[in-house]
C-alpha positions as CSV (number, residue, x, y, z in Angstrom):
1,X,-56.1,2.5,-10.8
2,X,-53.9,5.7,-9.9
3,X,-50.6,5.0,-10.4
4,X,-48.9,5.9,-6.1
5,X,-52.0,2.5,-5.9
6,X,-50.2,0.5,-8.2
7,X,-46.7,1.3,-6.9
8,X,-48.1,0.5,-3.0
9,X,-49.4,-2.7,-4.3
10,X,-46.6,-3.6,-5.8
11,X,-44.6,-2.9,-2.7
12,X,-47.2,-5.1,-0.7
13,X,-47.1,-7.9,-3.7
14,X,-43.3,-7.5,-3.3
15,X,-43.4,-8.0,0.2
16,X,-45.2,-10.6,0.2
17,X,-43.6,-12.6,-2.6
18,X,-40.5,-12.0,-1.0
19,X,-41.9,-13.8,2.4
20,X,-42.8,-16.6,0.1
21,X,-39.9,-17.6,-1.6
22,X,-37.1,-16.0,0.8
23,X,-34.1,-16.8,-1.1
24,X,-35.5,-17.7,-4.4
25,X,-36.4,-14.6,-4.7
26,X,-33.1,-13.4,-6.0
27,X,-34.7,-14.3,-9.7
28,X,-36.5,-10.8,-9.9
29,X,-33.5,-9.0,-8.8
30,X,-32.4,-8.3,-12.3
31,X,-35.6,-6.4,-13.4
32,X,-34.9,-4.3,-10.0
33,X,-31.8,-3.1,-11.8
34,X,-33.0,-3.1,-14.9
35,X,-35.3,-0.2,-13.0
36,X,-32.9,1.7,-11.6
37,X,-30.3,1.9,-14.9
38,X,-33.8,3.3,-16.4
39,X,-34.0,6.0,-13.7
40,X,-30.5,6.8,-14.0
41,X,-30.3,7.0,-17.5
42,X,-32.4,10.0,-17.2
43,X,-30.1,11.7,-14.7
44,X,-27.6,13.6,-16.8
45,X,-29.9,15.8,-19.6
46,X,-33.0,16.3,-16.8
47,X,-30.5,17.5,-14.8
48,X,-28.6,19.8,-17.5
49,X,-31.9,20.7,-19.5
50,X,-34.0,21.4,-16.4
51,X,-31.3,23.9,-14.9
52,X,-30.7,25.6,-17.8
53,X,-34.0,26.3,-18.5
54,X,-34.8,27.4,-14.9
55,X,-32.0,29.8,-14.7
56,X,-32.8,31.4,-18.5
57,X,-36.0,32.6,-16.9
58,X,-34.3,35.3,-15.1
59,X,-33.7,36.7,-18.8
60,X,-33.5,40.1,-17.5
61,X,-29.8,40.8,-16.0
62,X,-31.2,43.6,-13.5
63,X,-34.2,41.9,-12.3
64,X,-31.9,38.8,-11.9
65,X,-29.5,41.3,-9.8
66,X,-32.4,42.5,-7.5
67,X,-35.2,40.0,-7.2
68,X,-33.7,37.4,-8.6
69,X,-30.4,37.1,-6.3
70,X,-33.1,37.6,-3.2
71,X,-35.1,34.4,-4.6
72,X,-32.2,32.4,-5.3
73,X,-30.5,33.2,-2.1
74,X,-33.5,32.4,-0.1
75,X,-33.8,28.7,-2.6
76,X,-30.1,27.8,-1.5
77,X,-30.9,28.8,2.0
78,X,-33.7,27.3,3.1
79,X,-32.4,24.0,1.0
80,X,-29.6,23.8,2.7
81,X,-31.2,24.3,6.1
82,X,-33.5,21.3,4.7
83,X,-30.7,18.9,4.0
84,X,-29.1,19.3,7.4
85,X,-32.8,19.0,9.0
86,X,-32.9,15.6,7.2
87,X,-29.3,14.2,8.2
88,X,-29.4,15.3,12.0
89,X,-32.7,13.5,12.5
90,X,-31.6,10.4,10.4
91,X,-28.8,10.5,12.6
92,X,-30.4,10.7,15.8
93,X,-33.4,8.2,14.5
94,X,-31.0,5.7,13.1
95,X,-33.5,3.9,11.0
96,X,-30.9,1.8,8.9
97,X,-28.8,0.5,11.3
98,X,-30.4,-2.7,12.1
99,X,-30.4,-3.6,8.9
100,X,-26.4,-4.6,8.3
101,X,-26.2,-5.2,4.5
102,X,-23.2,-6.2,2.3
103,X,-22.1,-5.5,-0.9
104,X,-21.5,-8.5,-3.0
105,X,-20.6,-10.4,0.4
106,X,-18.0,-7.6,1.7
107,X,-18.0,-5.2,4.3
108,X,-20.0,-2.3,2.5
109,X,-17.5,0.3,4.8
110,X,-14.5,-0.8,3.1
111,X,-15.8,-0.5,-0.5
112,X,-15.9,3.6,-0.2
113,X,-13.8,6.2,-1.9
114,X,-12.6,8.5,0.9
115,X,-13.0,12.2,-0.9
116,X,-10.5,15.6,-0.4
117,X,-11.3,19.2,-0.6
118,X,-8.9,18.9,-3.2
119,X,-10.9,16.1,-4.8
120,X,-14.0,18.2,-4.5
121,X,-12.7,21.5,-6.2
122,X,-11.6,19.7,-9.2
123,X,-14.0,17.8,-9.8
124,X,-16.2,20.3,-9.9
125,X,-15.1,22.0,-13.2
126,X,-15.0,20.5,-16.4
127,X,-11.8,20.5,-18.9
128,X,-14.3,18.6,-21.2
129,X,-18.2,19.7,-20.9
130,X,-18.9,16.5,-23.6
131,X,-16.9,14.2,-21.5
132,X,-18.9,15.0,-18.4
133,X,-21.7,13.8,-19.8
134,X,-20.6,10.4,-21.3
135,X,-18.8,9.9,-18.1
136,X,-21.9,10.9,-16.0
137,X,-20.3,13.2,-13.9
138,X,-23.0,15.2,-12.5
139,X,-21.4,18.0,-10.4
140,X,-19.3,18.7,-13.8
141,X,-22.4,19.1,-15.9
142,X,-24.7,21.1,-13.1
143,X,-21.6,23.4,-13.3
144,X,-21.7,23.5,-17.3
145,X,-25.2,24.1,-16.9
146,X,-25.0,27.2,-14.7
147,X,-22.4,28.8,-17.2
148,X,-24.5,28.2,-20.3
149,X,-27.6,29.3,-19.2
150,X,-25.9,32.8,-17.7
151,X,-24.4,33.3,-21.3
152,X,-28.0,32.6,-22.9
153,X,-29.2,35.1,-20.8
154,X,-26.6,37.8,-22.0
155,X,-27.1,36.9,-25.7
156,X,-30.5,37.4,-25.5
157,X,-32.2,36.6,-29.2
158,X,-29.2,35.0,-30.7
159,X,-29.4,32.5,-28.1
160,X,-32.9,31.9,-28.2
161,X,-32.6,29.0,-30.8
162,X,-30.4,27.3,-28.3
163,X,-32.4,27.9,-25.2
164,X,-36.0,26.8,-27.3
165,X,-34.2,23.3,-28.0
166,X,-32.9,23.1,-24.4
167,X,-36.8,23.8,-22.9
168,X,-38.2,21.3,-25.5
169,X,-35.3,18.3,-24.2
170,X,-36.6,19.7,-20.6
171,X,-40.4,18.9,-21.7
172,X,-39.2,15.4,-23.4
173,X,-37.0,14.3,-20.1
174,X,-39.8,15.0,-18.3
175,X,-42.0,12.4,-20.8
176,X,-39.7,10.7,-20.5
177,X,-39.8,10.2,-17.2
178,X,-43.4,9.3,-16.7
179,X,-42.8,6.8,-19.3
180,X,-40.4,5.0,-17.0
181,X,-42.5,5.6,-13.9
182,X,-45.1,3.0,-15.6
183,X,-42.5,0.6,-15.3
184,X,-42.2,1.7,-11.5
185,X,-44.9,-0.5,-10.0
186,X,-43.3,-3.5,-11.2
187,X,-39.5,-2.1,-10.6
188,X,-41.3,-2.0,-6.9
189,X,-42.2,-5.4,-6.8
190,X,-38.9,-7.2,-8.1
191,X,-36.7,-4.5,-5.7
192,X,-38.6,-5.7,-2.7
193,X,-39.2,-9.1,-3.8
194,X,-35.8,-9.7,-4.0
195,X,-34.8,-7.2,-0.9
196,X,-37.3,-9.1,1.4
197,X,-36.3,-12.6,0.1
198,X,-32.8,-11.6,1.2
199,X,-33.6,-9.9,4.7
200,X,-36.7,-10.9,5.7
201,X,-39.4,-8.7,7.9
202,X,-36.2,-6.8,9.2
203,X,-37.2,-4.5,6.9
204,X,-40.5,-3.3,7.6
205,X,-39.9,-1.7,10.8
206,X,-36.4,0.4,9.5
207,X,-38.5,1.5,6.1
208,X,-41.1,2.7,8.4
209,X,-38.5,4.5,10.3
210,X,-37.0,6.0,7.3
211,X,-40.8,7.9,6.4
212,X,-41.0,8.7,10.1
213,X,-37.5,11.0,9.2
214,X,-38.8,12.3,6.5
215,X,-42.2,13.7,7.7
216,X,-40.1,14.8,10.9
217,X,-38.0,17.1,9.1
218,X,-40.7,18.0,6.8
219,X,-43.2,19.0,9.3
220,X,-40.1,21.1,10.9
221,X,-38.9,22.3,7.7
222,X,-42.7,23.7,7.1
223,X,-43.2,25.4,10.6
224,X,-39.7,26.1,11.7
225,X,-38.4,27.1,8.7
226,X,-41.0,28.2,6.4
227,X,-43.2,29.6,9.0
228,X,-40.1,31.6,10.3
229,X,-39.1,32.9,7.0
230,X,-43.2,34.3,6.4
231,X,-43.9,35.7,10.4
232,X,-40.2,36.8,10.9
233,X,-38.9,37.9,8.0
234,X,-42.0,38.9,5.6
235,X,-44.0,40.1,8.7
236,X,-46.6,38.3,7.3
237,X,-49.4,35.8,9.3
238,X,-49.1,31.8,8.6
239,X,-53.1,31.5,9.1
240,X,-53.5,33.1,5.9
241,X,-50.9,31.7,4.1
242,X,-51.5,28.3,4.4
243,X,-55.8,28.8,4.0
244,X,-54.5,31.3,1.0
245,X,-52.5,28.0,-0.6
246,X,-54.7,25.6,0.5
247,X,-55.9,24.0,-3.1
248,X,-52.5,24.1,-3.9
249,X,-51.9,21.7,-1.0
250,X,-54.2,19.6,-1.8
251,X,-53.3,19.0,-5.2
252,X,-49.4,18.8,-4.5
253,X,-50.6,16.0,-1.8
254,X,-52.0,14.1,-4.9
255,X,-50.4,14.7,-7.3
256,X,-47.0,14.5,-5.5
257,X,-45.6,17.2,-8.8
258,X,-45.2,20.7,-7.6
259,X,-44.7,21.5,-11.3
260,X,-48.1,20.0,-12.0
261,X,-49.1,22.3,-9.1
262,X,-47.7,25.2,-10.0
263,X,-50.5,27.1,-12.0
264,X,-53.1,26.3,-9.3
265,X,-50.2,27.9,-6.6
266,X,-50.2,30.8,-9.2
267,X,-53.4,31.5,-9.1
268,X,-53.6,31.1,-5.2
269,X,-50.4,33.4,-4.8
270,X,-52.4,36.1,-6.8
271,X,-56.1,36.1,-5.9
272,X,-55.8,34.7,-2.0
273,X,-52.3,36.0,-1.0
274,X,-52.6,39.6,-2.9
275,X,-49.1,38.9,-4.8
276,X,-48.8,40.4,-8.1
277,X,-48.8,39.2,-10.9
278,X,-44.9,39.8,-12.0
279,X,-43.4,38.6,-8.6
280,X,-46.0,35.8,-8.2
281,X,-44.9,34.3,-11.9
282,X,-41.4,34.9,-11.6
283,X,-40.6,33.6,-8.3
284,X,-43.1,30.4,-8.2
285,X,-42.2,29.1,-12.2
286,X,-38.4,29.4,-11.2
287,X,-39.3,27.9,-7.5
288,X,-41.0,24.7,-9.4
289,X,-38.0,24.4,-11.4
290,X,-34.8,24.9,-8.5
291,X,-36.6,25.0,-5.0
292,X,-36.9,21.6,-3.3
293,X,-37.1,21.3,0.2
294,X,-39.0,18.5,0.4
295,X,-36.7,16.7,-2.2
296,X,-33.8,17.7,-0.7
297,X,-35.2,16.1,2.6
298,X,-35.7,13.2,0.6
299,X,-32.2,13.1,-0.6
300,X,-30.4,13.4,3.3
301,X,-32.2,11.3,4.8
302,X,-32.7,8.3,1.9
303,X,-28.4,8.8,1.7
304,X,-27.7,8.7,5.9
305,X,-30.5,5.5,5.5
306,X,-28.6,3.7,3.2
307,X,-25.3,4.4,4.5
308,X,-26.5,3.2,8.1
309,X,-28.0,-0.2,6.3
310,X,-25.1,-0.9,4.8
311,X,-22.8,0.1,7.8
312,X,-20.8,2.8,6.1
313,X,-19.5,5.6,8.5
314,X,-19.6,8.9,6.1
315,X,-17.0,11.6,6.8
316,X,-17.0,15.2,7.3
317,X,-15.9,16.0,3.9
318,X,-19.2,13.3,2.6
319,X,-21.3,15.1,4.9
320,X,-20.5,18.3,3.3
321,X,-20.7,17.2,0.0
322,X,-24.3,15.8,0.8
323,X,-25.6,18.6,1.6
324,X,-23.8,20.5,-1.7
325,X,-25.2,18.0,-4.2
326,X,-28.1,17.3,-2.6
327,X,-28.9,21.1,-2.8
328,X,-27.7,21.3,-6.8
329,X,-29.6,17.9,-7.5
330,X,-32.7,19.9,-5.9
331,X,-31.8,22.7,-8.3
332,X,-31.7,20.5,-11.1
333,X,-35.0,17.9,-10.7
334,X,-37.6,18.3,-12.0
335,X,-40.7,18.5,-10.2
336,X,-42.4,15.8,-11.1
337,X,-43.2,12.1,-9.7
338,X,-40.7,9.1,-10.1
339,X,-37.8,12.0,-9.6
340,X,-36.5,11.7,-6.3
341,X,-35.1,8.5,-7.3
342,X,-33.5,9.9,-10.3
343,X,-31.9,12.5,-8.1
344,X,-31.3,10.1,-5.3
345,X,-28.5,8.0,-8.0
346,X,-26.9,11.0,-8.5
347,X,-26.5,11.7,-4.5
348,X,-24.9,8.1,-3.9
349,X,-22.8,8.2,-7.1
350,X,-21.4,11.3,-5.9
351,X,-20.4,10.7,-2.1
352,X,-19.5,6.6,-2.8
353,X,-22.4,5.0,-1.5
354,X,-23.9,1.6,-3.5
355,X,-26.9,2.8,-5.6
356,X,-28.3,-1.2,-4.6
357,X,-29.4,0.6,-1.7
358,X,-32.4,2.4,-3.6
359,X,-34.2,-0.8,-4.1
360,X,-34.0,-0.2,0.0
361,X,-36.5,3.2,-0.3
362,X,-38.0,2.8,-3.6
363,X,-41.0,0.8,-2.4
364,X,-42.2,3.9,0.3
365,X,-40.8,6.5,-2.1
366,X,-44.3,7.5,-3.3
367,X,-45.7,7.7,0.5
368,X,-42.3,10.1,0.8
369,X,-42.9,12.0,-2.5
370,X,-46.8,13.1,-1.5
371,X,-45.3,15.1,1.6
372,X,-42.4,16.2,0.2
373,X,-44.6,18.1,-2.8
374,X,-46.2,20.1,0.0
375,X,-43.2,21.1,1.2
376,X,-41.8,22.3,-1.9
377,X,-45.1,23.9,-3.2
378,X,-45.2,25.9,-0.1
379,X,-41.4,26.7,-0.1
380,X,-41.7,28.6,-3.3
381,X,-44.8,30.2,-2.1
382,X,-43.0,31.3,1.1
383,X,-40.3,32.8,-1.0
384,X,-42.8,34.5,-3.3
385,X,-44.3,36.4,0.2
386,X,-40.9,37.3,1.4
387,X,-39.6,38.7,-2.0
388,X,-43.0,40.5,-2.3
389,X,-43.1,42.0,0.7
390,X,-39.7,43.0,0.1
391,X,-40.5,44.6,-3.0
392,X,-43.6,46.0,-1.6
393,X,-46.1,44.5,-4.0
394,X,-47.9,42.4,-1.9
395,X,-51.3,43.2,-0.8
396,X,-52.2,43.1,2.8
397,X,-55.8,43.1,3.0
398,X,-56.1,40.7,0.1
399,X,-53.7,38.5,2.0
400,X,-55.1,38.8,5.4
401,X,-58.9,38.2,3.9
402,X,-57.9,34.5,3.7
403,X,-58.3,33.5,7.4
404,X,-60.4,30.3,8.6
405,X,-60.7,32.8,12.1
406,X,-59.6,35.8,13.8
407,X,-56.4,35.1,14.7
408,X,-52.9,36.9,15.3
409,X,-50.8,34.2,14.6
């Protein structure tokens, strides 16, 4: 049985045992947090081996000031644009606000730290790199990260050892994190189990709500955005580009890993887009490391969600720092399955919200991962047309061969 089967069934088992015993319920609660401290013991070295992996493969400093500050800038952008898609249309949708959960009995809206600018700016560099991480303090370490793995680049070989045991904890995080995601089927069924035993059907209609969001934003994110960024900017038709990327598609869809996507998206960049070989391999293997759009949609909207169903009113200043971590935690995931809600601790840690409320999305999150994939596959494949037709080493009549029709869209 593929595992996104098991995790639905054991959201419908869930469901259903919840039903059943209502209150009772509350007995599986405790392996539903058990889950969760598993996901977010992963948080700190995915998120600091990851990035520093992904940045060390702009290892050459004048490629990284040329190509590499174009991909990067377009990353940021478009993630950011992503993020604010996601919160707007959570906030207009309002898919958590009939909900009206507590924490631990009390008013969820009085349990939140109010943040500063000032707040924000120190927080965000480290006086103690090593205390960041026993502390957990994420936007300390993603800062720590950035540092180190610019001064890996600039010491070249001597640095290599360093950077070689960095990729290998990447590779084992990321083990490591399908390890866990066996585990996710059942953490499903005891975090809706107990969820639905507490609510009721309440919840069915707001979770259904919340995927609505999601593929809202995504489907804007992917024609708006995207589609802008390739028939505006590269000059470049969209018929093409998504029948070029269209295997890649398919397997990000089922797969829901746009790094287990990412040679198949090489190989359609090259032979059906006409991108060569050196942008094409650059621009996508850093993309499947840093470029999340559809995660970062994920993030927004799953954060505005559980801050409506708990009835906390976020600030400015939380809005803001959404968006900023939400982009860096995009940066730093990896892009595999189970890691949204890894990334998604990290988000509610960071702007005060209770992480409880990931047992609210963690049933659907696999319905929300096989979308978002797409997104982010077909981000960095945007980008890589962009930056090659910026660099001119794209070609044309490769790209426009792979048409379904005449067309001049």
């Amino acid at each position: 049985m593929k595992s996104w089967v098991k995790i639905l069934l054991g959201l419908v088992l869930g469901v259903i045992a919840g039903l059943i015993l209502g209150e009772r319920a509350e007995i599986f609660e405790i392996f539903g947090k058990i889950f969760i401290n598993l996901l977010t013991m992963l948080v700190v070295l995915i998120v600091f081996s990851s990035l520093v992996v992904g940045i060390c493969h702009i290892n050459d400093p004048k490629k990284l000031g040329r190509i590499g500050f174009r991909t990067l800038s377009f990353y940021i952008a478009t993630t950011a644009v992503s993020v604010f898609l996601g919160i707007v249309i959570t906030y207009i949708v309002k898919p958590g606000q009939a909900l009206s959960l507590k924490i631990k009995g009390v008013a969820a809206a009085t349990t939140v730290k109010t943040l500063t600018i000032s707040d924000l700016l120190l927080d965000l560099v480290p006086a103690n790199p090593f205390n960041a991480f026993s502390q957990g303090n994420i936007l300390q370490v993603i800062i720590f990260a950035v540092f180190l793995a610019i001064a890996i680049t600039y010491s070249k070989d001597k640095a290599r050892p360093l950077f070689t045991l960095l990729e290998s904890v990447a590779n084992t995080m990321h083990t490591l994190t399908h390890f866990v995601m066996l585990l996710a089927p059942y953490g499903v069924f005891a975090l809706m189990a107990s969820t639905v035993g507490a609510i009721g059907l309440k919840i069915i209609w707001p979770l259904l709500s919340f995927l609505l969001c999601n593929y809202i934003a995504c489907f804007i994110q992917l024609f708006g955005v995207l589609g802008f960024c390739v028939r505006g900017i590269a000059k470049m038709r969209l018929i093409p580009f998504f029948k070029g990327m269209k295997d890649a598609i398919v397997l990000a869809f089922t797969t829901s890993s746009s790094s287990a996507t990412l040679p198949v998206s090489m190989e359609c960049a090259q032979k059906h887009l006409g991108i060569s070989e050196d942008i094409s391999s650059f621009v996508l293997s850093l993309g499947s490391t840093i470029n999340m759009n559809g995660a970062s949609i994920g993030q927004a909207v799953s954060a505005i969600f559980i801050a409506q169903a708990y009835g906390i009113e976020l600030t400015l200043i939380q809005l803001g720092t959404l968006i900023v971590v939400s982009v860096l935690s995009a940066i730093g995931a990896a892009g595999i399955p189970g890691t949204g809600l890894v990334m998604l601790s990290l988000v509610l840690g960071v702007i005060g919200l209770p992480l409880d409320g990931i047992a609210l999305v963690a049933g659907v999150d696999r319905l929300r991962e096989m979308v978002s994939a797409i997104i982010n596959v077909l981000g960095d494949a945007a980008a890589a047309v962009v930056v090659a037709k910026k660099e001119e080493e794209i070609d044309e009549a490769v790209y426009n061969s792979a048409t379904w029709m005449q067309s001049d869209i």
